[in-house]
C-alpha positions as CSV (number, residue, x, y, z in Angstrom):
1,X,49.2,-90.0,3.4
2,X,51.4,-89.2,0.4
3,X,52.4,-85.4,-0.7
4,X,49.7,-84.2,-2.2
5,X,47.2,-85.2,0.6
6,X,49.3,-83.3,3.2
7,X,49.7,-80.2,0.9
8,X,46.1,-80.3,0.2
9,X,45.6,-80.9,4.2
10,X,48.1,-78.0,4.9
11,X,46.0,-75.7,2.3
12,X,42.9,-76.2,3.9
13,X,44.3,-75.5,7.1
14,X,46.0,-72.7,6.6
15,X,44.5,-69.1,7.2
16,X,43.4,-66.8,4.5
17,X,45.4,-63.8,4.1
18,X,43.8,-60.6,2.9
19,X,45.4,-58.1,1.0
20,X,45.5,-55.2,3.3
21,X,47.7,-52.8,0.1
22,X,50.9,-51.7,0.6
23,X,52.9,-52.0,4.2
24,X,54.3,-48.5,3.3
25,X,51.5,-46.1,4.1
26,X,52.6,-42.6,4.3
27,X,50.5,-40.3,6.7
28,X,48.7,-37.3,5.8
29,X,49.8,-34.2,6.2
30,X,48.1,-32.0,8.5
31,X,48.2,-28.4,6.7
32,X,46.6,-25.2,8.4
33,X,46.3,-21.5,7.1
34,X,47.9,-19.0,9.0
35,X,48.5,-15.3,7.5
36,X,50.4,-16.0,4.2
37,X,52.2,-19.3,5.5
38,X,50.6,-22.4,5.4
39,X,52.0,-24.9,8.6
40,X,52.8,-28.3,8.0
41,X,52.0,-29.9,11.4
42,X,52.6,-33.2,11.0
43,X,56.1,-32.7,9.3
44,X,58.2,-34.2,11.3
45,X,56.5,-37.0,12.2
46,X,56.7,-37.9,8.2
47,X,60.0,-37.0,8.0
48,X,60.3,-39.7,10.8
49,X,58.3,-42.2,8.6
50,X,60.2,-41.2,5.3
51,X,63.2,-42.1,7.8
52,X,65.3,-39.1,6.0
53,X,66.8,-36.2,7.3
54,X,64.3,-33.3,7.5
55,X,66.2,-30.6,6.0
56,X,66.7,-32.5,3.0
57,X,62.7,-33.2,2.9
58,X,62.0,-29.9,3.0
59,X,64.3,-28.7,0.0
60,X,62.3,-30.7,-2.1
61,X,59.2,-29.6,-1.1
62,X,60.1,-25.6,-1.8
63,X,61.5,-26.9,-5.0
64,X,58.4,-29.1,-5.7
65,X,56.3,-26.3,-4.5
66,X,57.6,-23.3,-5.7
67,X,58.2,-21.8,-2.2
68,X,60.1,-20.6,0.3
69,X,59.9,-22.7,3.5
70,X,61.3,-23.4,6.9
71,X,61.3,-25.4,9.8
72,X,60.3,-23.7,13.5
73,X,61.3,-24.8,16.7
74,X,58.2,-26.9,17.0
75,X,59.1,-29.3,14.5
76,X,56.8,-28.2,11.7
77,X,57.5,-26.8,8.4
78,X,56.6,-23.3,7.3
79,X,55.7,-23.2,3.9
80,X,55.4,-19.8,2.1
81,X,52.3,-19.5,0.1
82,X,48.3,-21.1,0.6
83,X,48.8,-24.5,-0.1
84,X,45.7,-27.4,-0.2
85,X,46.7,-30.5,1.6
86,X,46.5,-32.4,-1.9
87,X,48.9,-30.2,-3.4
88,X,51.2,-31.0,-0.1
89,X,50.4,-34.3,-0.4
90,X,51.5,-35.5,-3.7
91,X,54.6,-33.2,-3.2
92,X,55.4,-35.7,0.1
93,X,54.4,-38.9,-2.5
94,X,56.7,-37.3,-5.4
95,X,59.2,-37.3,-2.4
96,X,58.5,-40.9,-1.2
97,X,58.8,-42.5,-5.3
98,X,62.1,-40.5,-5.8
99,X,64.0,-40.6,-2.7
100,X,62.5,-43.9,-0.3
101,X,60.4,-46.4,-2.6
102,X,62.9,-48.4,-4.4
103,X,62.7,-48.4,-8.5
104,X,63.2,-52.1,-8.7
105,X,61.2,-53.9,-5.9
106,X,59.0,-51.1,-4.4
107,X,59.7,-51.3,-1.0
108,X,60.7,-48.8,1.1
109,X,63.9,-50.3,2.8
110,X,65.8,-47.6,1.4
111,X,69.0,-45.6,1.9
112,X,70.7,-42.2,0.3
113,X,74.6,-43.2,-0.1
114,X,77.0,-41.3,-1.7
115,X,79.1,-43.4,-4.4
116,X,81.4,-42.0,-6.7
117,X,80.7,-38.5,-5.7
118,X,76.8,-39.2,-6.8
119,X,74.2,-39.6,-4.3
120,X,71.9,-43.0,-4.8
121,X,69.1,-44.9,-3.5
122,X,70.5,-48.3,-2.5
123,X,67.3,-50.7,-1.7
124,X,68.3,-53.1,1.8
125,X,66.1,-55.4,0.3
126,X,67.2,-56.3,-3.1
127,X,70.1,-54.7,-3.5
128,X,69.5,-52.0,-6.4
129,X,70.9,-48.8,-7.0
130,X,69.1,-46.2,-8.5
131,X,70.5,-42.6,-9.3
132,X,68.5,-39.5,-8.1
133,X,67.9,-36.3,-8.7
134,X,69.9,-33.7,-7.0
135,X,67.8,-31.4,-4.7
C-alpha cells in the first residue's frame, strides 16, 4: 500500500466533524424589572465565564450603559435604569471583543497584564498584545 492509499484509507475512515460555531459561547443574561433597577441575575456566573474580575465588568457596563450600578450580596448586579436583555446583552459582547476575545486569533485564552504602566490583553494562545481601552 503506498501513501496515498493509506491517506485515502485514513480519510475514509476518519469521522466527520461538524462545525458546532465558536467554543466561546457567552451565556445570556437573565435581566428582571424590579422598581427602577433592573437585576442582572446571572452576573456573576458570566463574570465567571468572562474569567475577569467582577468589579471591573461591571464599570464597563455603567459606562456602556449609561448607568449607575452595583453589585448586592447575592452576586447580581444592580443596574440603574429599565434595561432589555438585548441592550444588556451586547453591552456583555462589547465587553467580551474588547477585554477577552483576542484581536489576532479570536480566542478567548486571554489575560489583562499591566506592561509599561498600560494595561493589555495578552492572548495564551498566540502570544499577541493588544492595547485596551481604559474603563
Amino acid at each position: 500500500m503506498d501513501y496515498d492509499d493509506a491517506l485515502n484509507r485514513g480519510l475514509d475512515q476518519a469521522p466527520e466533524i461538524e462545525e458546532t460555531g465558536s467554543r466561546y459561547e457567552l451565556p445570556d443574561p437573565s435581566v428582571r424589572p424590579e422598581g427602577n433597577v433592573t437585576v442582572y441575575e446571572n452576573f456573576q456566573s458570566t463574570v465567571d465565564h468572562l474569567d475577569r474580575e467582577a468589579e471591573h465588568v461591571l464599570r464597563f457596563l455603567q459606562s456602556e450603559l449609561g448607568t449607575a450600578a452595583r453589585i448586592d450580596e447575592a452576586g447580581r448586579a444592580r443596574l440603574t435604569g429599565s434595561f432589555k436583555q438585548s441592550r444588556v446583552r451586547d453591552a456583555v459582547e462589547a465587553y467580551a471583543d474588547g477585554f477577552v476575545r483576542c484581536s489576532e486569533c479570536g480566542l478567548p485564552d486571554t489575560r489583562l497584564v499591566t506592561q509599561n504602566g498600560a494595561t493589555v490583553l495578552k492572548c495564551d494562545a498566540c502570544g499577541a498584545l493588544s492595547a485596551v481601552p481604559d474603563v
